[in-house]
TIRO-2110 file (N, C-alpha, C; in Angstrom, 1 decimal):
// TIRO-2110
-18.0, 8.1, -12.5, N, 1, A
-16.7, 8.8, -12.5, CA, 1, A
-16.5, 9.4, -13.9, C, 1, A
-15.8, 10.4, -13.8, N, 2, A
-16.0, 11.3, -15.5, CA, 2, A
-14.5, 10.3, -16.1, C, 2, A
-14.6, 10.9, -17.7, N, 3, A
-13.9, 9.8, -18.2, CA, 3, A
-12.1, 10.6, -17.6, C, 3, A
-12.3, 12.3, -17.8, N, 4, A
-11.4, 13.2, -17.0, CA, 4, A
-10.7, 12.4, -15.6, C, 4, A
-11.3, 12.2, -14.8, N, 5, A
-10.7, 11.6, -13.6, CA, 5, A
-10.3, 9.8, -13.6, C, 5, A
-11.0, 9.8, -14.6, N, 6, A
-10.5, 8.0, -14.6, CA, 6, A
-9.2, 7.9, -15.4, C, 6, A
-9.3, 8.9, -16.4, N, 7, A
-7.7, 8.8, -17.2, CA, 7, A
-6.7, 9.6, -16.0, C, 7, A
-6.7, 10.5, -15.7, N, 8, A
-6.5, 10.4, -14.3, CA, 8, A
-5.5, 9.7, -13.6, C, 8, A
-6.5, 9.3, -12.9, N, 9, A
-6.2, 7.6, -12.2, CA, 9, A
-5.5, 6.8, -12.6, C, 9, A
-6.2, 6.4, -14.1, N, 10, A
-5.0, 5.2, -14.8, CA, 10, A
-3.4, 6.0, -15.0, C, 10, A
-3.5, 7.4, -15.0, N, 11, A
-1.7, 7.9, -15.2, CA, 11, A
-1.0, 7.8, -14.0, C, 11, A
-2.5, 7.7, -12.6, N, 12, A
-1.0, 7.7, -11.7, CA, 12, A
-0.8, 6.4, -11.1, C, 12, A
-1.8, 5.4, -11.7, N, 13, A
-1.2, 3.9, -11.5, CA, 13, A
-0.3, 3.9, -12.0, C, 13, A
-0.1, 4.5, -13.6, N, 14, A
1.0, 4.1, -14.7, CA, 14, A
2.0, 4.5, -14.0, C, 14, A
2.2, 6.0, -13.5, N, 15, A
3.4, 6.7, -12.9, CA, 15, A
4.2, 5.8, -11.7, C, 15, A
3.1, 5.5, -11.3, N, 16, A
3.8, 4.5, -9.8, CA, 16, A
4.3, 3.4, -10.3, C, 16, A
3.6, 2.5, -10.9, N, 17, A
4.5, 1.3, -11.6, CA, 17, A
5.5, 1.4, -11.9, C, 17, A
5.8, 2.3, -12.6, N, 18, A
7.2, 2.7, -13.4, CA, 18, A
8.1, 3.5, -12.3, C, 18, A
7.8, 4.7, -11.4, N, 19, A
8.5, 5.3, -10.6, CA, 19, A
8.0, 4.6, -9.0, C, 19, A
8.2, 3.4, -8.5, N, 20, A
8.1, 2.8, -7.6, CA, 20, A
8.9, 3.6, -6.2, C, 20, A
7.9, 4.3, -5.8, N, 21, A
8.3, 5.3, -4.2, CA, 21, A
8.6, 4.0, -3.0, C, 21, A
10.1, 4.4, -2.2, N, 22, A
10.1, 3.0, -1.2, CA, 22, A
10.7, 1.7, -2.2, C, 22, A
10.9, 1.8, -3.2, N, 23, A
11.4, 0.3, -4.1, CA, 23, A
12.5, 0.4, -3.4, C, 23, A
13.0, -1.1, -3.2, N, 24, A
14.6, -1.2, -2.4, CA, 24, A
14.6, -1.2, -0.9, C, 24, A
14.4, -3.1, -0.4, N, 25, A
14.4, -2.9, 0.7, CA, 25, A
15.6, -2.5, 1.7, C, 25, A
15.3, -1.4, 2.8, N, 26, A
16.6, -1.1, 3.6, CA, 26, A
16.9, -1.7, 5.0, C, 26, A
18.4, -1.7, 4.9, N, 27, A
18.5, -2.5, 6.2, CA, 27, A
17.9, -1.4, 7.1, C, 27, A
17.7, -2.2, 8.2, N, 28, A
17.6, -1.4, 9.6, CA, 28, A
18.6, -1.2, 10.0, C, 28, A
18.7, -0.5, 10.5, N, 29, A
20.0, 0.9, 11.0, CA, 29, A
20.2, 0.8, 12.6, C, 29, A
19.0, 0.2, 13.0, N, 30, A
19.2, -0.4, 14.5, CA, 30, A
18.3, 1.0, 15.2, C, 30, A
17.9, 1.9, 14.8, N, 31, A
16.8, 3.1, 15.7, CA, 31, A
15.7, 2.5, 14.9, C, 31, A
14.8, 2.1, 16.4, N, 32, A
13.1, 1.8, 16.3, CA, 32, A
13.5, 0.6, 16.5, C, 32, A
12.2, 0.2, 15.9, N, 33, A
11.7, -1.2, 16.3, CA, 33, A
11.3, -1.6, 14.5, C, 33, A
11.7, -3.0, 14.0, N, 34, A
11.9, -2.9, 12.6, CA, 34, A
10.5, -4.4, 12.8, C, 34, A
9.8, -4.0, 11.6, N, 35, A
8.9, -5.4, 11.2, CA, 35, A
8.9, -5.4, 9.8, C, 35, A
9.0, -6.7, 9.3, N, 36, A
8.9, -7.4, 8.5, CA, 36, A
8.1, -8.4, 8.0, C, 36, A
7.4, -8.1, 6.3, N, 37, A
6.7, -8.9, 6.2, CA, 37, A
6.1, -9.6, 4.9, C, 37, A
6.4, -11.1, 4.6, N, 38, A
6.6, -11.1, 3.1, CA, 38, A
5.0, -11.6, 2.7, C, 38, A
5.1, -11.3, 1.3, N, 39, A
3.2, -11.2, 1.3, CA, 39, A
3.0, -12.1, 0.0, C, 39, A
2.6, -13.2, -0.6, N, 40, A
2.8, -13.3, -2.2, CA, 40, A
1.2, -13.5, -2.5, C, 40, A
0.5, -13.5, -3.6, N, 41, A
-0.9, -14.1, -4.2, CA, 41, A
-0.8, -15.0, -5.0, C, 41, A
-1.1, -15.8, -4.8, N, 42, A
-0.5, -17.6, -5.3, CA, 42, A
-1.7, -17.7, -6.6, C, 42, A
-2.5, -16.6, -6.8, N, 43, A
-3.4, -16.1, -7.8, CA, 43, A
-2.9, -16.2, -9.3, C, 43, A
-2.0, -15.0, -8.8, N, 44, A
-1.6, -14.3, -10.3, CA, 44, A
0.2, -14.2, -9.9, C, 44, A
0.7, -14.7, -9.1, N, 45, A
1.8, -14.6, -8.6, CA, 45, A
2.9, -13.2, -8.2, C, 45, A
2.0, -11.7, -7.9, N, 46, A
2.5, -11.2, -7.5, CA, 46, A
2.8, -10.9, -5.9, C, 46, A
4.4, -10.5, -5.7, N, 47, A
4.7, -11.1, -4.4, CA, 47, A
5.6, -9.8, -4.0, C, 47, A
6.0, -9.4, -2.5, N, 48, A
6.2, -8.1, -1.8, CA, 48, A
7.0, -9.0, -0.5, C, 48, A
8.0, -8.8, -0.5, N, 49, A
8.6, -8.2, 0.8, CA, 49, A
8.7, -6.3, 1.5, C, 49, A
8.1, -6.3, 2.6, N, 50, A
8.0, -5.5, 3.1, CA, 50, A
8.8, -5.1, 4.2, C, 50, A
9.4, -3.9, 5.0, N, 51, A
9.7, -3.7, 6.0, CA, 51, A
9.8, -2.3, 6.6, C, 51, A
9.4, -2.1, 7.7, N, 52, A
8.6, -1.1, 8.3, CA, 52, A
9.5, -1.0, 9.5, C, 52, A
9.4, 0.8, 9.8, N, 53, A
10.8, 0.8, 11.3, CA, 53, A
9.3, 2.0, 11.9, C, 53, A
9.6, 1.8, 13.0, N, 54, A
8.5, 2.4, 13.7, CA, 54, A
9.5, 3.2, 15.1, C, 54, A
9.7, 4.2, 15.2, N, 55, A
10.9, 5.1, 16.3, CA, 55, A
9.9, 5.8, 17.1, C, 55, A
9.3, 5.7, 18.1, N, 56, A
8.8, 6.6, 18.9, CA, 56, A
7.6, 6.5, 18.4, C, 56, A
7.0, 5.3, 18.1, N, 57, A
5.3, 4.8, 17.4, CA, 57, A
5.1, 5.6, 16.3, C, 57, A
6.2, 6.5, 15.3, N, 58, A
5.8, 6.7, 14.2, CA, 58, A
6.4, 6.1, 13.4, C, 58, A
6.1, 6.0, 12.0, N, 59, A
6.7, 5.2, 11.2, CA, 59, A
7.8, 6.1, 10.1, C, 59, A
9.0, 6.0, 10.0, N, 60, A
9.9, 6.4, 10.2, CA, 60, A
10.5, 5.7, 8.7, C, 60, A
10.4, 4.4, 8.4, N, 61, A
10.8, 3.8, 7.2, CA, 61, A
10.1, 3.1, 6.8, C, 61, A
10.0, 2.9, 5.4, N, 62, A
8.8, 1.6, 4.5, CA, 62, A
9.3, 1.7, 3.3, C, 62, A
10.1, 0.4, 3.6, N, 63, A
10.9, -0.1, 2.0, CA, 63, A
10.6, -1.7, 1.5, C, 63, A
10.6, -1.8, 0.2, N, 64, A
10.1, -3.1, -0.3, CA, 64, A
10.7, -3.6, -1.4, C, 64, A
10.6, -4.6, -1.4, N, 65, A
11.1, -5.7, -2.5, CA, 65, A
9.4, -6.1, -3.4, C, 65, A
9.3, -6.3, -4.4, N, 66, A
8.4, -7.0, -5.3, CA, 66, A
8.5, -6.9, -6.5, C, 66, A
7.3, -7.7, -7.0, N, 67, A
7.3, -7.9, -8.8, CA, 67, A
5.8, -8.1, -8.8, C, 67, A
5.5, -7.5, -9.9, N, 68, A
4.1, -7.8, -10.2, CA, 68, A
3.5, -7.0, -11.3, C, 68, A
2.0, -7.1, -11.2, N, 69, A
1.3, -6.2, -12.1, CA, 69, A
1.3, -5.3, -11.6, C, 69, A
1.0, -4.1, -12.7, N, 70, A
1.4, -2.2, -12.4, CA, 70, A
0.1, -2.5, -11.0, C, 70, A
-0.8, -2.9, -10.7, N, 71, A
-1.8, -2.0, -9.9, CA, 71, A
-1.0, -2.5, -8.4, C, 71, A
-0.5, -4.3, -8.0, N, 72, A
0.4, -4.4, -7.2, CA, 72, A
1.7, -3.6, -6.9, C, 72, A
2.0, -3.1, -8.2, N, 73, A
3.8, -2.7, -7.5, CA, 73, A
3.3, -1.1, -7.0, C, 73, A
2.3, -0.1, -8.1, N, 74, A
1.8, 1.3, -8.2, CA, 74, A
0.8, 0.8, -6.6, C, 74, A
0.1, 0.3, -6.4, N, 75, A
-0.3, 0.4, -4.8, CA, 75, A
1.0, 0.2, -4.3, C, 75, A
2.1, -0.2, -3.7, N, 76, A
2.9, -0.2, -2.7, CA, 76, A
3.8, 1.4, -3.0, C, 76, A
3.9, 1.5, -4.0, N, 77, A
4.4, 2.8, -4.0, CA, 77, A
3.6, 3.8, -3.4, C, 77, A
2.1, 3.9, -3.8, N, 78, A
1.3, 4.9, -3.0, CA, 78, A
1.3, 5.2, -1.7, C, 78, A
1.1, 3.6, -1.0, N, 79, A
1.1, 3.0, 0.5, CA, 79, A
2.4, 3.8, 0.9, C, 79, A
3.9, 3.4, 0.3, N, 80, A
4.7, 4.1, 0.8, CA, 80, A
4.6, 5.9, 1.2, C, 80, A
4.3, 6.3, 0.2, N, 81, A
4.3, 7.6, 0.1, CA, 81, A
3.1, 8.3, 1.1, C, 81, A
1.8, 7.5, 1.4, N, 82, A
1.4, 8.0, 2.2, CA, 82, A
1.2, 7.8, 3.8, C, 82, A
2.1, 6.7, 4.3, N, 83, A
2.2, 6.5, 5.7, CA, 83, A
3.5, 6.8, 6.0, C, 83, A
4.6, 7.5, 5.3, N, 84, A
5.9, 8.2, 6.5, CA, 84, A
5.4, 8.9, 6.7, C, 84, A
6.1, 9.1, 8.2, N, 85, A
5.7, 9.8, 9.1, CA, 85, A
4.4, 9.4, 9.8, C, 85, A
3.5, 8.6, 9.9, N, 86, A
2.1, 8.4, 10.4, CA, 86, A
2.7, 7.8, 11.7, C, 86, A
1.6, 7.7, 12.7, N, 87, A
1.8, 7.1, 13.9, CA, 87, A
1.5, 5.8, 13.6, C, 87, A
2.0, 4.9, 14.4, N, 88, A
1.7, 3.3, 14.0, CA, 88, A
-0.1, 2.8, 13.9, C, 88, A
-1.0, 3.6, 14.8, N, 89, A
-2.3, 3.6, 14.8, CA, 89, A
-3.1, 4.1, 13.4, C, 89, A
-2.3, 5.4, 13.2, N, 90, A
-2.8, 6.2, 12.0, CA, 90, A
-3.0, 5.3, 11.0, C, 90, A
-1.6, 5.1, 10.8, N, 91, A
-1.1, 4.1, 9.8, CA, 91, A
-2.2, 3.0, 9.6, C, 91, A
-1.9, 2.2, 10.5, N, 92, A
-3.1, 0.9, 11.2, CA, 92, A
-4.7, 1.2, 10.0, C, 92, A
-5.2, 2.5, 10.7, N, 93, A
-6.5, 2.9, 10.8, CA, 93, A
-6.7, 3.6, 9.0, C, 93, A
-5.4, 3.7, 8.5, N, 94, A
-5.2, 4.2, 6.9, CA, 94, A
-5.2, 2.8, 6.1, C, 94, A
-4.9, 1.2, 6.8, N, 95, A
-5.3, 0.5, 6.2, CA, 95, A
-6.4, -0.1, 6.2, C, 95, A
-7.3, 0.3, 7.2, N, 96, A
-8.4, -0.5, 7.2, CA, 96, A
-9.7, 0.4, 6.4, C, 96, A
-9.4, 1.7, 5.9, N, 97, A
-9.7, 2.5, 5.3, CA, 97, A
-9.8, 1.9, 3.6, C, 97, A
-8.3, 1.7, 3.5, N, 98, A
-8.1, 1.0, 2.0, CA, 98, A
-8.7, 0.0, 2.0, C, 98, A
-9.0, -1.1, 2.9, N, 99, A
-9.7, -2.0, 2.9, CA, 99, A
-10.8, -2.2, 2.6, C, 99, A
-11.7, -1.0, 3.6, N, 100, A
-12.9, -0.9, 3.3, CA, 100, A
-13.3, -0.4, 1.3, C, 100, A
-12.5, 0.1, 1.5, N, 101, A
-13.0, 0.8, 0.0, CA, 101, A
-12.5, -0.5, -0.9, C, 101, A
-11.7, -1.4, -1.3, N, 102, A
-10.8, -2.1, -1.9, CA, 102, A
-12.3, -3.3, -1.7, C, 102, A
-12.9, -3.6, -0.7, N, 103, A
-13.8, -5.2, 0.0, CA, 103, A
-15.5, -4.7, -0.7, C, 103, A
-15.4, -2.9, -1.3, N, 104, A
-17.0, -2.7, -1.7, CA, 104, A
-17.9, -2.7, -2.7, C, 104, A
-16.9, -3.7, -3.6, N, 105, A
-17.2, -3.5, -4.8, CA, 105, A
-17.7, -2.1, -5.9, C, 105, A
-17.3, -1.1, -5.7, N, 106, A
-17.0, -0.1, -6.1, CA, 106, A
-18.5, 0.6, -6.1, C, 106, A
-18.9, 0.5, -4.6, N, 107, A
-20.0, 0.8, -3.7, CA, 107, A
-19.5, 2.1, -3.2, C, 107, A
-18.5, 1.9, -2.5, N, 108, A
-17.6, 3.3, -1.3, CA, 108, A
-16.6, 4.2, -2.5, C, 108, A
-17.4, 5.2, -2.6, N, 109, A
-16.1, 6.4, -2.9, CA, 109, A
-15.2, 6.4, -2.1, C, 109, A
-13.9, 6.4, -2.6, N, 110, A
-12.9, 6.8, -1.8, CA, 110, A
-12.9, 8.1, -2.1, C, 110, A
-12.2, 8.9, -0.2, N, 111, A
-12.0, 10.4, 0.0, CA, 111, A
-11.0, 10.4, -0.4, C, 111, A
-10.4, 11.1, -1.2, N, 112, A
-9.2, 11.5, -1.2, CA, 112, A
-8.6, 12.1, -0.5, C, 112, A
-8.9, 13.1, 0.4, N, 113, A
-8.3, 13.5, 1.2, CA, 113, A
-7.6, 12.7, 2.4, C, 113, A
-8.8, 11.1, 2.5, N, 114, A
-8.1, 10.8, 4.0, CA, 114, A
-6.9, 9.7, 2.8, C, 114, A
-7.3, 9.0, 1.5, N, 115, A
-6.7, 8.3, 0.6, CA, 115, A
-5.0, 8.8, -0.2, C, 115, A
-5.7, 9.9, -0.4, N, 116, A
-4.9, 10.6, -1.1, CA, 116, A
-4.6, 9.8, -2.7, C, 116, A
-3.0, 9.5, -3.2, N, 117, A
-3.2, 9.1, -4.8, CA, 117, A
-4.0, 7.6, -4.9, C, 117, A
-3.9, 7.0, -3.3, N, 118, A
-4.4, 5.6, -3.1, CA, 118, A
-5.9, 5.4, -3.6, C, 118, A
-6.6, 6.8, -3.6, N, 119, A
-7.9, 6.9, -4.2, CA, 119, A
-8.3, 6.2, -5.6, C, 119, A
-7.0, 6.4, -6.4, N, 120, A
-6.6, 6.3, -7.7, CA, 120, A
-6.9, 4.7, -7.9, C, 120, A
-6.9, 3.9, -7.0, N, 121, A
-7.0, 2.6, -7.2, CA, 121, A
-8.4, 2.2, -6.7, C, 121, A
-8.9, 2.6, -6.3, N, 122, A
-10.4, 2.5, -5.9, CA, 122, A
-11.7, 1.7, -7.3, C, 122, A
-11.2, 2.0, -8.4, N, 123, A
-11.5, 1.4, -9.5, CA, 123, A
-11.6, -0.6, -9.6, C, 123, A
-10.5, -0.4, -9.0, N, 124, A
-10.2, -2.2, -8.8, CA, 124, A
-11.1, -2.4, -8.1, C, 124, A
-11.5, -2.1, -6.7, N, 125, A
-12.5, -2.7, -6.2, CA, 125, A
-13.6, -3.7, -7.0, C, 125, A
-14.1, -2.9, -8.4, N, 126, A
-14.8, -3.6, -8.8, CA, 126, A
-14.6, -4.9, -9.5, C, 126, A
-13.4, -5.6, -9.6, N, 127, A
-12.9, -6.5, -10.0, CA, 127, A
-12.1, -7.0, -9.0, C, 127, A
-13.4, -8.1, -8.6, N, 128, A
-12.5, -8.9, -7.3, CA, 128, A
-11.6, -9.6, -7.2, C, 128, A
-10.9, -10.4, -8.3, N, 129, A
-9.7, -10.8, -8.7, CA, 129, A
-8.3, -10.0, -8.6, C, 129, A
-8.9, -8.8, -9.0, N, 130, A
-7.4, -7.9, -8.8, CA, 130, A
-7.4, -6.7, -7.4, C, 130, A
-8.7, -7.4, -6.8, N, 131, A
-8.2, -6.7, -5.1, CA, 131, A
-7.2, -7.0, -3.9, C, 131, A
-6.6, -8.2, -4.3, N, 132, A
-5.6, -8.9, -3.6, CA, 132, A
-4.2, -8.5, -4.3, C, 132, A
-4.4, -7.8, -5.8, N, 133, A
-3.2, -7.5, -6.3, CA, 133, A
-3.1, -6.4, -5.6, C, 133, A
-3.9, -5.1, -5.4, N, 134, A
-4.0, -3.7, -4.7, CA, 134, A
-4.0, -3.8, -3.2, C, 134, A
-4.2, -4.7, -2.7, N, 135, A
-4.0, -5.0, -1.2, CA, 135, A
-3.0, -5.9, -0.6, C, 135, A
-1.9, -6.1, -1.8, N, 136, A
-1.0, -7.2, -1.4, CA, 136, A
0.0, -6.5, -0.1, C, 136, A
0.6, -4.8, -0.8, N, 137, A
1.4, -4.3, 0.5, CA, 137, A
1.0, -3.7, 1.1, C, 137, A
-0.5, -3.4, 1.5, N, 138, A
-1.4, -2.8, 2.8, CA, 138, A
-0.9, -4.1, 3.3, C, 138, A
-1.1, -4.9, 3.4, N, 139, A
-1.6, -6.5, 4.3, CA, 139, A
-0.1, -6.7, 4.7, C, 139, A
1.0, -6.5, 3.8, N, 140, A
2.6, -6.9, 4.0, CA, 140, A
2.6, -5.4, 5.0, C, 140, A
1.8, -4.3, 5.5, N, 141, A
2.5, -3.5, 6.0, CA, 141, A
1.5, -3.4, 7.5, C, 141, A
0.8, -3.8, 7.5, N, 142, A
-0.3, -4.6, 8.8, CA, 142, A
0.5, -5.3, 9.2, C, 142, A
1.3, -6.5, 8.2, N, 143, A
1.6, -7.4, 9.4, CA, 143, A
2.9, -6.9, 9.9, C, 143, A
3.6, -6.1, 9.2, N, 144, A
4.9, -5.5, 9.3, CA, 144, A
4.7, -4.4, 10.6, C, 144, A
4.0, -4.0, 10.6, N, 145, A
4.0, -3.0, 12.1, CA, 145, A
3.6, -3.7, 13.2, C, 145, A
2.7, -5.0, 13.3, N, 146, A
2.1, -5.9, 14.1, CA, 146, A
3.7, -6.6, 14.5, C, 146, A
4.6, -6.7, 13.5, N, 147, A
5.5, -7.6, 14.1, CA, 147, A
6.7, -6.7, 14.9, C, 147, A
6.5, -5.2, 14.7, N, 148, A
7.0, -4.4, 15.2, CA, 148, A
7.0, -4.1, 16.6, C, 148, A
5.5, -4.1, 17.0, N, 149, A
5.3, -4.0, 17.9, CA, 149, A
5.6, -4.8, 18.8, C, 149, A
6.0, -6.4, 18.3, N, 150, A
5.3, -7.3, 19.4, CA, 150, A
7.3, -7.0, 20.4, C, 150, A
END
């Protein structure tokens, strides 16, 4: 990776940390089907409440509560910004994308196109200590649509 795209990346972790997209979890309003889902890493102690409204299987709202290090809070921001509007599948299939790339030890390029600014974090992979900080609100937003559905 050029040193160009890696500074990059570290400005739009920095930007998310600080401008948190979705911070502030919201009530449900009573349209859709609402899931909820609290997530913490007993690691390094950052922790995420999550909550997810799904109206007609798309997803419709994704608001959160957390504290943590920039790459935990700047991934839930990202997460936010790029599954409104997704279908609950889409969504689904966008996390197991991050996954893959986040589990490869910085083996898998991430596409940006299907990643988008989430690409940005793809760096952590290679430090597997802080893959559970970058995967803390995919995993709060998996189980958040899982409990939507049921």
């Amino acid at each position: 990776m050029s040193d160009d795209l890696q500074q990059l990346y570290q400005q739009i972790i920095l930007d998310h940390a600080k401008e948190r997209h979705g911070a502030g979890l919201q009530e449900h309003d009573g349209v859709g089907t609402c899931g909820e889902s609290h997530q913490l890493n007993p690691v390094c102690g950052d922790e995420i409440t999550l909550r997810a409204v799904l109206s007609d299987g798309t997803l419709t709202s994704v608001s959160w509560d957390g504290a943590g290090c920039a790459i935990s809070m700047s991934s839930a921001s990202v997460m936010t910004d790029l599954m409104l509007g997704l279908a609950r599948d889409d969504a689904m299939d966008l996390v197991d994308e991050f996954r893959t790339v986040m589990r490869s030890r910085g083996k898998i390029v991430a596409d940006e196109e299907v990643l988008g600014d989430a690409a940005a974090l793809a760096g952590v992979s290679r430090y597997p200590a802080r893959v559970k900080c970058a995967m803390l609100a995919w995993v709060a937003l998996e189980e958040a649509l899982l409990a939507a559905n049921r």
